[in-house]
TIDO-163530 format. One record per residue (C-alpha): x, y, z. Coordinates in steps of 0.02 Angstrom, whole numbers, plus 50000, padded with zeros to 5 digits. Example, Ala and Ser with C-alpha at 12.3 -4.5 7.8 and 13.67 -1.06 7.14 Angstrom:
2
506154977550390506844994750357
// end
This chain:
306
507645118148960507635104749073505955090449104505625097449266505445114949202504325112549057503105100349175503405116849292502725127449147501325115549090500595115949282500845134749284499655136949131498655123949181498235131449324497995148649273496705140449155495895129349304495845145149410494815155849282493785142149268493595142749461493085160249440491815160049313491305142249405490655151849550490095169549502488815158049388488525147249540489055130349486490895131249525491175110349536490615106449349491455122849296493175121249368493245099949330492805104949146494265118249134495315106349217494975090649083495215105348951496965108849008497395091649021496785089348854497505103748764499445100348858499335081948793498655087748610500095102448615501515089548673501225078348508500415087548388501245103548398502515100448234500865094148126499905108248175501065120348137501785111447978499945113747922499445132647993501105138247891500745129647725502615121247729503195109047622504285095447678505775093047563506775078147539508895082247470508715084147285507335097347311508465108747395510285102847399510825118747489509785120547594509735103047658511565101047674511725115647794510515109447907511395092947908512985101547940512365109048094511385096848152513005085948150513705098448253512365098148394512515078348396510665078948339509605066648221509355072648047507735083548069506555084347939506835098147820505205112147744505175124647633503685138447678503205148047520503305164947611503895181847542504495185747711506395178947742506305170947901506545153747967505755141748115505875125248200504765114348271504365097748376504145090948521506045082648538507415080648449506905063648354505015073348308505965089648236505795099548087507055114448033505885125447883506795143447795505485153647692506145154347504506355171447515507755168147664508665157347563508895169047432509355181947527510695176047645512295167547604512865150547661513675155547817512415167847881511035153947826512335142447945511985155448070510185157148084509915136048076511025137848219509875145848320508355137148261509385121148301509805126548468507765127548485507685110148472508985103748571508235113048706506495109548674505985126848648504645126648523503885112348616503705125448758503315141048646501855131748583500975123748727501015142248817500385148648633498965135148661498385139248840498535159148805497515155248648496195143448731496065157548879495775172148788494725164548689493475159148824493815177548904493145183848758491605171748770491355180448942491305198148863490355198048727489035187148835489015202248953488725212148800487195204348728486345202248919487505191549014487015176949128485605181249212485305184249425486915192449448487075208349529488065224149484489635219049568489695200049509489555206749343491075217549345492035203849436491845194349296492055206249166493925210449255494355191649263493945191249083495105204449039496595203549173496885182449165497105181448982498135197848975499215188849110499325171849013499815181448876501275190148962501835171149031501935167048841502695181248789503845182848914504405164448884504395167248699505825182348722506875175048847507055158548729507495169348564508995176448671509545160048737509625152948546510515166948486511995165048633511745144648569512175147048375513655158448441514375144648539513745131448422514105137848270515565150348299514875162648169514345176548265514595191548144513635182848007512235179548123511975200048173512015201247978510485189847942509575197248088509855214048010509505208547851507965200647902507155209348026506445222247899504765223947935503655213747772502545229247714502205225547512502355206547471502435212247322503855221447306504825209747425506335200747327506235183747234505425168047325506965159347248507445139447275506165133147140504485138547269503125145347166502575161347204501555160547336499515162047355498835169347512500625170947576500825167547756501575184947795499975197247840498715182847880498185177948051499005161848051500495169748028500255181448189499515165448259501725156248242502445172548234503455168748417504245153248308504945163148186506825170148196506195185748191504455193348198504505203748047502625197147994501835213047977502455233947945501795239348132502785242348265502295235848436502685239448615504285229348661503125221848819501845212248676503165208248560503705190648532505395194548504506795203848606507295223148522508645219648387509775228348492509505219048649510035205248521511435210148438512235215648621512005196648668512995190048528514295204248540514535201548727514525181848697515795181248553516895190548676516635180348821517135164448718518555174048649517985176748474518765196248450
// end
């Protein structure tokens, strides 16, 4: 994804937040203060999301960096395909997750971090493992995540002050508005964080196909990477009964796989197999399994790979 299109992006949420501040600015008659206080907050919130968006979600998801002699393996392979991409060395985490799935993060490629759940690593083999870090790897030479999590930020930050608006209009509202500024508002509270949330998933979708046509072409493995999507794209319904959390993790504590952190990163993950429900395909992070595994099909054969 190119500079201009993620400053593209960042204006694009920016001003959907600016714009609901507009709103709310003049149905409670003081559109000036409103709208210049929405529009420090999405200054504010890009500029946090742009540097702090690998801490933040290093923290939310409980991961442990790892230096080589705490995972060999697993360190090694995301060497070897980082060589491949002509990237740095990223930094390398362990999440202690029942849930086999795997994420990267960062702003660029010199702030990156590659992180497998313990439970992935023990489930797939080396080349299907090679695989899957080729996609996450493709993330960050494109700057994905940087751009999955700033729109994860301004959806968050909008909805949230959307539902400010509703449950003020529950408990009495603001007062001297009439019927119909009332229900103006209440709509705008509903409809702009819906739509922000459709910009984020929407983004979120198109990216996880991209990555997936970038480990084929990258990594040349395109078999083994429909395997670990199969293999992992089981929906986590009993942590308990899930298989070991293998590599020398101990077993986990509030595991990151039903919580609302975990829904909170979910569209960073490989695969959104965080909880046993099944949503519409139009809220899901993540494209159908299908719609995947025809992407890698019809790329393998359009590089020749039959």
């Amino acid at each position: 994804m190119s500079s201009a299109t993620i400053v593209l992006l960042f204006a694009v949420l920016a001003l959907i937040l600016v714009g609901f501040g507009a709103i709310v600015g003049y149905l409670v008659g003081d559109l000036l203060v409103i709208m210049s206080l929405f529009f420090v907050l999405a200054i504010g919130l890009n500029i946090f999301s742009y540097y702090k968006s690998d801490y933040l979600t290093i923290k939310m998801t409980r991961t442990k960096i790892i230096e080589r002699e705490d995972n060999p393996r697993f360190y090694d392979l995301v060497k070897k395909v980082a060589d491949m991409a002509g990237l740095p060395m990223p930094r390398v985490g362990i999440m202690n997750s029942p849930s086999p799935n795997a994420f990267a993060t960062g702003r660029d490629k010199n702030h990156a971090v590659v992180v497998a759940t313990g439970s992935i690593l023990a489930m797939l083999n080396d080349d299907e493992m090679e695989a899957v870090l080729g996609h996450e790897i493709n993330h960050i030479t494109h700057r994905d995540i940087l751009v999955s999590s700033v729109a994860a930020t301004m959806a968050t930050i909008i909805s949230y002050i959307g539902n400010i608006i509703l449950f003020s209009e529950l408990f009495g509202g603001i007062n001297n508005r009439n019927g119909n500024t009332t229900i103006l508002l209440i709509v705008s509270a509903i409809l702009i964080p819906l739509g922000a949330t459709f910009v984020r998933l929407g983004i979120s979708r198109s990216r996880e196909l991209y990555a997936d046509i970038g480990s084929v072409r990258l990594v040349r493995k395109p078999d083994e990477l429909i395997s670990s999507l199969q293999k992992i794209s089981k929906p986590v319904v009993n942590s308990a009964k899930r298989g070991p959390f293998g590599m020398g993790m101990p077993k986990p504590t509030g595991e990151m796989g039903q919580n609302s952190q975990g829904a909170a990163y979910s569209s960073l993950f490989i695969v959104n197999n965080l909880n046993g429900s099944a949503l519409l395909n139009l809220f899901s992070t993540h494209p159908t399994l299908e719609k995947r595994v025809a992407a890698i099909l019809a790329e393998k054969q359009a590089i020749g790979m039959y």
